[in-house]
C-alpha positions as CSV (number, residue, x, y, z in Angstrom):
1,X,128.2,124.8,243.1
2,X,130.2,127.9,243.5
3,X,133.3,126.0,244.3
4,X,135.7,127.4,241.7
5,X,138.3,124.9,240.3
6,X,138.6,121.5,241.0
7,X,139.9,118.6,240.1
8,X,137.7,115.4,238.6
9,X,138.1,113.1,241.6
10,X,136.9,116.6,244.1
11,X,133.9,116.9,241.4
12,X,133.1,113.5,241.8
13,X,133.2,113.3,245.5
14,X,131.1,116.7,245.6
15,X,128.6,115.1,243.4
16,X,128.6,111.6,244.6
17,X,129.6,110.4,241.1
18,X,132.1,108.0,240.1
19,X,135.2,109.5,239.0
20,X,134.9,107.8,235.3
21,X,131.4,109.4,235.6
22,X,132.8,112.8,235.7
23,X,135.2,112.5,233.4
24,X,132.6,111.8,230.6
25,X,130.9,115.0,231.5
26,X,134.1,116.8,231.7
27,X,135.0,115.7,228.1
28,X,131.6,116.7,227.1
29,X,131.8,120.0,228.6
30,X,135.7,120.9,227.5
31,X,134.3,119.7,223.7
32,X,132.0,122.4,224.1
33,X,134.0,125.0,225.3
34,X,132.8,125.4,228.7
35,X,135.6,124.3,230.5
36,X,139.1,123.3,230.2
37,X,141.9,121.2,231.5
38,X,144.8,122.9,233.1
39,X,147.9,121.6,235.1
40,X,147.5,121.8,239.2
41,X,150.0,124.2,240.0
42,X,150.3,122.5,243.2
43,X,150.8,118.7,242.2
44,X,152.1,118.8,238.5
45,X,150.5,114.7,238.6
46,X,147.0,116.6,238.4
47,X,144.5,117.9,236.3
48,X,142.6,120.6,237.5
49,X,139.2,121.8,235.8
50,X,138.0,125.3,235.6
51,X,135.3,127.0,233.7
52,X,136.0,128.8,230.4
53,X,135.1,132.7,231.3
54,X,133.9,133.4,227.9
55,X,131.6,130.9,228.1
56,X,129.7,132.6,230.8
57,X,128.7,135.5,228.5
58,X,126.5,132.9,226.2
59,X,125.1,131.1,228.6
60,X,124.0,133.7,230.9
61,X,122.0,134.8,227.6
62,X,120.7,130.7,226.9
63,X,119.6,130.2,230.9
64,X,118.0,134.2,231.3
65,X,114.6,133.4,230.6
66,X,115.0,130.7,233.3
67,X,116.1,132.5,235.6
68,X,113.5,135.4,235.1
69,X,110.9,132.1,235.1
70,X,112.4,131.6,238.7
71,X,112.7,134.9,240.0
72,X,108.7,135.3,239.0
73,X,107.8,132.2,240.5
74,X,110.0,132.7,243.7
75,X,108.0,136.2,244.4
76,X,105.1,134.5,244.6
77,X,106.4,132.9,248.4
78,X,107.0,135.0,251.5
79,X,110.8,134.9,252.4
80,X,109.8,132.7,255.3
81,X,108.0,130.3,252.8
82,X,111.5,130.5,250.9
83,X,113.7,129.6,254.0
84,X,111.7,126.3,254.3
85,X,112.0,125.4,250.7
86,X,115.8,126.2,250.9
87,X,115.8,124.4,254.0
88,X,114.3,121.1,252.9
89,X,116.2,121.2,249.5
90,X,119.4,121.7,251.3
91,X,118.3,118.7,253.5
92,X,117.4,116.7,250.8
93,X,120.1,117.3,249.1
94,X,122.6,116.2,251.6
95,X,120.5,112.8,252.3
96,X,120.6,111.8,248.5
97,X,124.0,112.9,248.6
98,X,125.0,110.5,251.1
99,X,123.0,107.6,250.0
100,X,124.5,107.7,246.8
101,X,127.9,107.5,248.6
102,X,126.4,104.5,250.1
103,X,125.3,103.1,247.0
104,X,128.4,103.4,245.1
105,X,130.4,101.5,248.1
106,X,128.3,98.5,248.3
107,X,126.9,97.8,244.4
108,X,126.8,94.3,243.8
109,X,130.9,92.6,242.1
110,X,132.2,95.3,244.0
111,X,135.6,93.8,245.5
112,X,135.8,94.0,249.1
């Protein structure tokens, strides 16, 4: 995402997940040592989430072969061919996005 920190309820809005949702994953991922909790220097109420630098090191090294899978497969298209690729994932993207903002708000025993 490129986004830097954030806290659970921005991650779940940026993700169109619930906010309980997120909070699994960010459990998961603080268990593992790839992020961590820390205080919101702004709003001592909040929890910001950030990603543990050290981690980065191991798992540039676990996702390199994928990205050197990519950046082979990716030279195979012109940079035009690229652009429209981009372009409809982007697209894409933001329709799903919104949909599942959509879904969230009107799932069935949902109080008005």
């Amino acid at each position: 995402m490129g986004r830097g920190s954030m806290s659970a309820g921005q991650l779940a809005e940026t993700l169109g997940l619930t906010t309980g949702a997120v909070t699994s994953v960010i459990d998961r991922l603080e268990k593992v040592g790839f992020v961590r909790r820390v205080p919101d220097p702004a709003d001592r109420r909040k929890v910001i989430v950030e990603l543990v630098p050290e981690s980065l090191q191991e798992r540039s090294q676990v996702y390199q072969p994928m990205g050197e899978a990519m950046a082979r497969l990716c030279e195979r298209y012109s940079d035009r061919e690229l652009e429209l690729l981009l372009g409809f994932m982007d697209s894409a993207a933001a329709i799903l996005h919104e949909e599942a903002i959509k879904l969230r708000a009107n799932r069935p025993g949902r109080p008005e």
